[in-house]
C-alpha positions in Angstrom: 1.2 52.3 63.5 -2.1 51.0 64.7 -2.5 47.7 65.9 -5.8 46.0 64.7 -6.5 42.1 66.5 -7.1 40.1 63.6 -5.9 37.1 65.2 -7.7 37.5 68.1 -10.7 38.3 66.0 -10.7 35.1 64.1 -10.0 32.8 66.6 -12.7 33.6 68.3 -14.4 31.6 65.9 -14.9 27.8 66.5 -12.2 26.6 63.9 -11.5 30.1 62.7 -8.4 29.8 61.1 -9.8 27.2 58.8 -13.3 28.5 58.4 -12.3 32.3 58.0 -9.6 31.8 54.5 -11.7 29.1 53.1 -15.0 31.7 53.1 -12.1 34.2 51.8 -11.2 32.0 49.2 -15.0 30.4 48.6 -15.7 34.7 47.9 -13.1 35.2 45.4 -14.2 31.6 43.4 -17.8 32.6 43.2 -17.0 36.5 42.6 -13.8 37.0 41.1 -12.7 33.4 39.9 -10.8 34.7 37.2 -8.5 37.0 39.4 -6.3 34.7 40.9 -5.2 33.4 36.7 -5.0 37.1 35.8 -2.3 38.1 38.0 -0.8 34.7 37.6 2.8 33.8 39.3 2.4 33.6 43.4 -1.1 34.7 43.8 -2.3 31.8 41.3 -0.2 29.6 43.3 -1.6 30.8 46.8 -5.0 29.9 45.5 -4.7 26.7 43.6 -1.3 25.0 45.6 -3.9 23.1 48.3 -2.1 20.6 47.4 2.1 20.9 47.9 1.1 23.0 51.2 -0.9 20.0 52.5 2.1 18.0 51.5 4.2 20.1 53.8 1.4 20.2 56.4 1.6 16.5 56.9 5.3 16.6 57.6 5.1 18.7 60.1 2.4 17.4 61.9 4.4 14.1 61.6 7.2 15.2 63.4 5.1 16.3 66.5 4.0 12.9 66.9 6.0 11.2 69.4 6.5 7.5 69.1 8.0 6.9 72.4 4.3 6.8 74.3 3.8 5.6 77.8 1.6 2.5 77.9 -1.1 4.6 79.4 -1.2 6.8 76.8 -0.6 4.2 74.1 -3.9 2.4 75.7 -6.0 5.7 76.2 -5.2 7.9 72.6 -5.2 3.8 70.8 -8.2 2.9 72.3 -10.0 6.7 71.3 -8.4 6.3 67.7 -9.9 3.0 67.5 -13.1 3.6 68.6 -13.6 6.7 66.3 -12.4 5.6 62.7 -14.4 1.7 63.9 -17.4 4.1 63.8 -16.8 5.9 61.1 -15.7 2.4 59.1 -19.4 1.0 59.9 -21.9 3.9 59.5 -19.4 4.1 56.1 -20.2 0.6 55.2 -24.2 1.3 55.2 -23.7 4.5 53.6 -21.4 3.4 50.7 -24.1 0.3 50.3 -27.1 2.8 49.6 -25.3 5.7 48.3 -21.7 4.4 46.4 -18.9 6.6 45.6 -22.0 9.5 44.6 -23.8 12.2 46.6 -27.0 12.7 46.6 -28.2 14.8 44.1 -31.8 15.9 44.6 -33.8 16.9 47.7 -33.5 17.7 51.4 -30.1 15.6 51.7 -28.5 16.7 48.2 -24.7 17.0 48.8 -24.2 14.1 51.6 -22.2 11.5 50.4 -20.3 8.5 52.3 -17.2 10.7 51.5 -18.3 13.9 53.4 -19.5 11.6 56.9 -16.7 9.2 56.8 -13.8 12.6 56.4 -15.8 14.5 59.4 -15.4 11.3 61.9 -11.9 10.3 61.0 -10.1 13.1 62.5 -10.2 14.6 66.1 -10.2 18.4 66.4 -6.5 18.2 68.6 -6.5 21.5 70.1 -9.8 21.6 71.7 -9.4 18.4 72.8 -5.9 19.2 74.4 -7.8 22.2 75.6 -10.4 20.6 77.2 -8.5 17.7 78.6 -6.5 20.9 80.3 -9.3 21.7 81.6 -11.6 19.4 82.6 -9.3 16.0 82.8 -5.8 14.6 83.8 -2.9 16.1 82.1 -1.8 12.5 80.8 -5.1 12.6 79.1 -3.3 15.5 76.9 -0.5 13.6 75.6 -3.0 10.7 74.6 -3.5 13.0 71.4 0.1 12.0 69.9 -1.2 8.6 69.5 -4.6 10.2 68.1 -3.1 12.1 65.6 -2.4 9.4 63.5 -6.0 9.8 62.0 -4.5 12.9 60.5 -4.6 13.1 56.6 -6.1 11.3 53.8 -4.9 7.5 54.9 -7.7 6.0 57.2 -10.8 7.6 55.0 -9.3 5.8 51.8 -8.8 2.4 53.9 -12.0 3.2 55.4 -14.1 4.2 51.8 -12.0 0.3 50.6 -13.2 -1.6 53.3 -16.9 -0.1 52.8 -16.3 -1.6 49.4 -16.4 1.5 47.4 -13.7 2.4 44.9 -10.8 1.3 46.2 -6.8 3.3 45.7 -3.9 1.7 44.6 -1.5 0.7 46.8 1.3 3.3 45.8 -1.4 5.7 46.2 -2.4 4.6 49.7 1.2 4.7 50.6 2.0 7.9 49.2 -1.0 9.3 51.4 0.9 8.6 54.6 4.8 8.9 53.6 4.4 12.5 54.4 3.5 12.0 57.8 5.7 9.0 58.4 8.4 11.4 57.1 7.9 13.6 59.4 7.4 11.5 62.5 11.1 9.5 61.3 12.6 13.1 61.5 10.7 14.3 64.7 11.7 11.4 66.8 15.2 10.8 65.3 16.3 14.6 66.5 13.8 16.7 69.4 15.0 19.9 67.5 13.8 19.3 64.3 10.5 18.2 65.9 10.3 21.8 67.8 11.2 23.1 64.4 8.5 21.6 62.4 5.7 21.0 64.5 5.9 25.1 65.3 4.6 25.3 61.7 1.7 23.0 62.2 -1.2 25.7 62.8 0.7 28.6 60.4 0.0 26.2 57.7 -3.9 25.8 58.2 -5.1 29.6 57.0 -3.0 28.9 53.6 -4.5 25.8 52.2 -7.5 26.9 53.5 -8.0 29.3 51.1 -6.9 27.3 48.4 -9.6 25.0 49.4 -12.4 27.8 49.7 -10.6 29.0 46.0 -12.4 25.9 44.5 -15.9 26.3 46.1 -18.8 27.9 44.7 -20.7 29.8 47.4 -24.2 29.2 45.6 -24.2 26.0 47.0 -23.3 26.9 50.9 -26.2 27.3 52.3 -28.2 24.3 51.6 -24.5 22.3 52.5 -24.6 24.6 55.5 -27.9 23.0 56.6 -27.1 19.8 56.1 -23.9 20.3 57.9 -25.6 21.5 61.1 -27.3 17.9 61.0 -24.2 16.4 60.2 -22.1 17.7 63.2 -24.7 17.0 65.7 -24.3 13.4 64.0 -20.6 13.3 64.7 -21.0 14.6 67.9 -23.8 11.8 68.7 -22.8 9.1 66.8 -19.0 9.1 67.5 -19.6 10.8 71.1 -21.5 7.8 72.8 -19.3 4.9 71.8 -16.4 7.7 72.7 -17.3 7.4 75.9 -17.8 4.2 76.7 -14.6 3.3 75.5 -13.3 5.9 77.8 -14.8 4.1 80.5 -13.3 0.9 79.6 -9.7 2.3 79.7 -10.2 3.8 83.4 -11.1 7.3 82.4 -14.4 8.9 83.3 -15.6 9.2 80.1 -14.7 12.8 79.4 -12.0 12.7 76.8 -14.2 10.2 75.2 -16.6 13.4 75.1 -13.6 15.6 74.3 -13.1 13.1 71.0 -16.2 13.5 69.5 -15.2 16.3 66.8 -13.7 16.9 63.7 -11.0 18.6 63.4 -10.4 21.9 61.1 -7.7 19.9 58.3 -10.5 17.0 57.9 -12.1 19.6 55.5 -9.2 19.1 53.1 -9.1 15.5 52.8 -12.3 15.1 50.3 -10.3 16.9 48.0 -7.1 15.0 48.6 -9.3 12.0 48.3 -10.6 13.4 44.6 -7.1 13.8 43.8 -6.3 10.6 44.1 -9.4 9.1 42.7 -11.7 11.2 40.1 -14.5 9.0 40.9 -15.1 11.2 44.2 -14.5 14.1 42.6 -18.3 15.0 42.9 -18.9 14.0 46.2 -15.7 15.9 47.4 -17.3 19.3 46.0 -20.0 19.3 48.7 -17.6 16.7 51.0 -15.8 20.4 51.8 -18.4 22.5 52.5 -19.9 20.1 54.4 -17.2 19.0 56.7 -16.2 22.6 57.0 -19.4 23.0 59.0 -18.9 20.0 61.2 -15.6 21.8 62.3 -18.1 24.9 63.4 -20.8 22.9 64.8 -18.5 19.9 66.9 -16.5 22.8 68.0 -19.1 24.3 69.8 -21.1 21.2 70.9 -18.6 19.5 72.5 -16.7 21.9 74.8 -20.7 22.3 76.6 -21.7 18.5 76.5 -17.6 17.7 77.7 -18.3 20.6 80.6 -21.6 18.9 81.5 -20.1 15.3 81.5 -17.4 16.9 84.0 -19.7 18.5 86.3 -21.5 14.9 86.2 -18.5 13.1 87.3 -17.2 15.7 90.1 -20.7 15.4 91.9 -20.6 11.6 91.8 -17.2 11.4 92.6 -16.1 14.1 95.0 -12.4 13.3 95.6 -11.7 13.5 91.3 -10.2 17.6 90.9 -10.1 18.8 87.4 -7.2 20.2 86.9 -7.7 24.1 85.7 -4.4 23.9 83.6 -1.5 21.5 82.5 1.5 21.4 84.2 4.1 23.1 82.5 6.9 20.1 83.3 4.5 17.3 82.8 3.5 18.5 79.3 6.8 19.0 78.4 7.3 15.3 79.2 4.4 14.1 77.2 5.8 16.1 74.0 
C-alpha cells in the first residue's frame, strides 16, 4: 500500500501538530458544527473531550519531570522559569488594570485580553528549546527544561491572573489545576519505568485535544486574531526574550537558552479554555485567548530558532574557545532524564 508522509508533512510546520488539528477542528465548527452531535458516541467525544484528554496530558508530562535536578540545572531551568512567568506576572498586572477579566471588543486590538498575553508567556515551547540548546548550547542546558516544565498547564496563569488582581479561583480549584501534574511527577520519580511509559505519550496526546480545541472555534474570527497574534508573538519574543537573557547571563550562561526561552509553547493554546472552565468570567476572553495564542506558537517558533542562531554566532566570534555542540550526547541526556 502506498505510503503518504503525513507526519513529516505536518511537522514541518512551526508547532504543526498543534496548529494542524486545531484548524481541522476550527473547519468542522464553522462548517459542519452539527456533525460531530449527529454521529454522536466517539466522534462527539473526540471533538468536545478537550478536557479529560488534557487531564491525561498533564499526567504524563508530570511524570517526565525529574525531581532529582543537579544544582546546575536547578539554578539555570529555576532561574529561566522565574524570569519568564515574573514577566508575564507584571505586563499582566498593567494589563488586567486597564482591561479586567474582558477583551477588547472594538477596533484594531479587539480579541486581546490579559488572559491571551499572560497564557502565551507562561509556557516554554520544550522541544525547540531542547532542540536548540542541542544545537547551539551545552547539553546540561537541555535538561534545565525538567525544572522549566513546571510552567506547564493552567496553575501559574490562574496565580498569575490572582496576583494581577483579577478574578481570582478557589483554592480547590487552584489545586486541582496542578494534581494532575504532581500526579504524574509522584509516579515518574517513584518508578523510571512508568516515567518512560507515560512521558512516551506526551506529544501523541497534543493532535487530539487540539482538535477538540479548534472544534469550539469559529473561523470567522481568525484572521483579525491572526493579525493580532503576529504582534503578539513578536511581543513574547521581545518582551520575555530580553530579560531571558540577561538572566541567562547572570547564571553563567551566554545568554542563549535565555534566547531559546522566549516562546510559547504548542499546549499553552489550551489553557484559556481550561482557565474558562474553571471560571465563566473568562469565558469570553478565552474565545479569542485560543486563536490568539495559537498564533504565538507559529510566530515564536520561527523567531526564535533565527534570533537564538544569531545570538550564537555572536558569542562564538567573541569567545573563540566556546564549541557548540552539533548534538546531545546520547549518555549524557540519558543522565539528565
Amino acid at each position: 500500500m502506498a505510503q503518504f508522509p503525513i507526519k513529516r508533512t505536518i511537522e514541518r510546520i512551526p508547532g504543526g501538530m498543534m496548529i494542524v488539528p486545531l484548524l481541522i477542528g476550527s473547519l468542522v465548527a464553522t462548517f459542519l458544527p452539527d456533525t460531530p452531535k449527529f454521529f454522536g458516541s466517539f466522534t462527539n467525544a473526540l471533538f468536545t473531550g478537550a478536557l479529560p484528554i488534557l487531564a491525561v496530558f498533564y499526567v504524563c508530562m508530570g511524570a517526565s519531570i525529574n525531581i532529582k535536578a543537579t544544582p546546575y540545572l536547578l539554578k539555570k531551568g529555576g532561574t529561566l522559569l522565574a524570569t519568564k512567568v515574573g514577566i508575564a506576572v507584571l505586563i499582566g498586572i498593567v494589563l488586567g488594570h486597564f482591561l479586567g477579566e474582558q477583551p477588547i471588543s472594538s477596533g484594531l486590538f479587539a480579541g486581546i485580553s490579559t488572559l491571551a498575553v499572560v497564557a502565551a508567556m507562561n509556557d516554554t515551547n520544550g522541544g525547540l528549546y531542547m532542540a536548540l540548546m542541542g544545537q547551539y548550547g551545552r547539553s546540561e542546558d537541555v535538561g534545565a527544561y525538567s525544572v522549566m516544565s513546571l510552567e506547564s498547564g493552567p496553575f501559574l496563569t490562574m496565580v498569575t491572573l490572582g496576583i494581577a488582581g483579577l478574578s481570582a479561583f478557589p483554592w480547590p480549584t487552584l489545586v486541582g489545576s496542578i494534581l494532575p501534574l504532581a500526579l504524574g511527577m509522584l509516579l515518574g520519580n517513584l518508578d523510571r519505568d512508568m516515567r518512560d511509559f507515560l512521558a512516551k505519550a506526551v506529544p501523541v496526546m497534543i493532535p487530539f485535544f487540539a482538535l477538540a480545541l479548534g472544534a469550539s472555534l469559529d473561523l470567522h474570527n481568525v484572521w483579525q486574531a491572526g493579525l493580532l497574534g503576529l504582534g503578539m508573538g513578536v511581543a513574547v519574543v521581545v518582551l520575555t526574550g530580553i530579560p531571558l537573557f540577561f538572566a541567562d547571563r547572570l547564571t553563567g550562561g551566554t545568554g542563549v537558552a535565555g534566547v531559546a526561552a522566549a516562546t510559547t509553547a504548542g499546549n499553552a493554546a489550551a489553557v484559556p479554555a481550561l482557565i474558562a472552565a474553571a471560571n465563566p468570567v473568562y469565558a469570553e476572553a478565552a474565545k479569542s485567548a485560543t486563536i490568539l495564542v495559537a498564533a504565538c506558537v507559529v510566530v515564536t517558533a520561527i523567531l526564535a530558532p533565527l534570533l537564538t542562531a544569531a545570538v550564537a554566532k555572536r558569542v562564538q566570534q567573541r569567545s573563540p574557545n566556546v564549541v557548540p555542540e552539533a548534538e546531545i550526547e546520547p549518555q549524557k541526556l540519558e543522565a539528565l532524564r
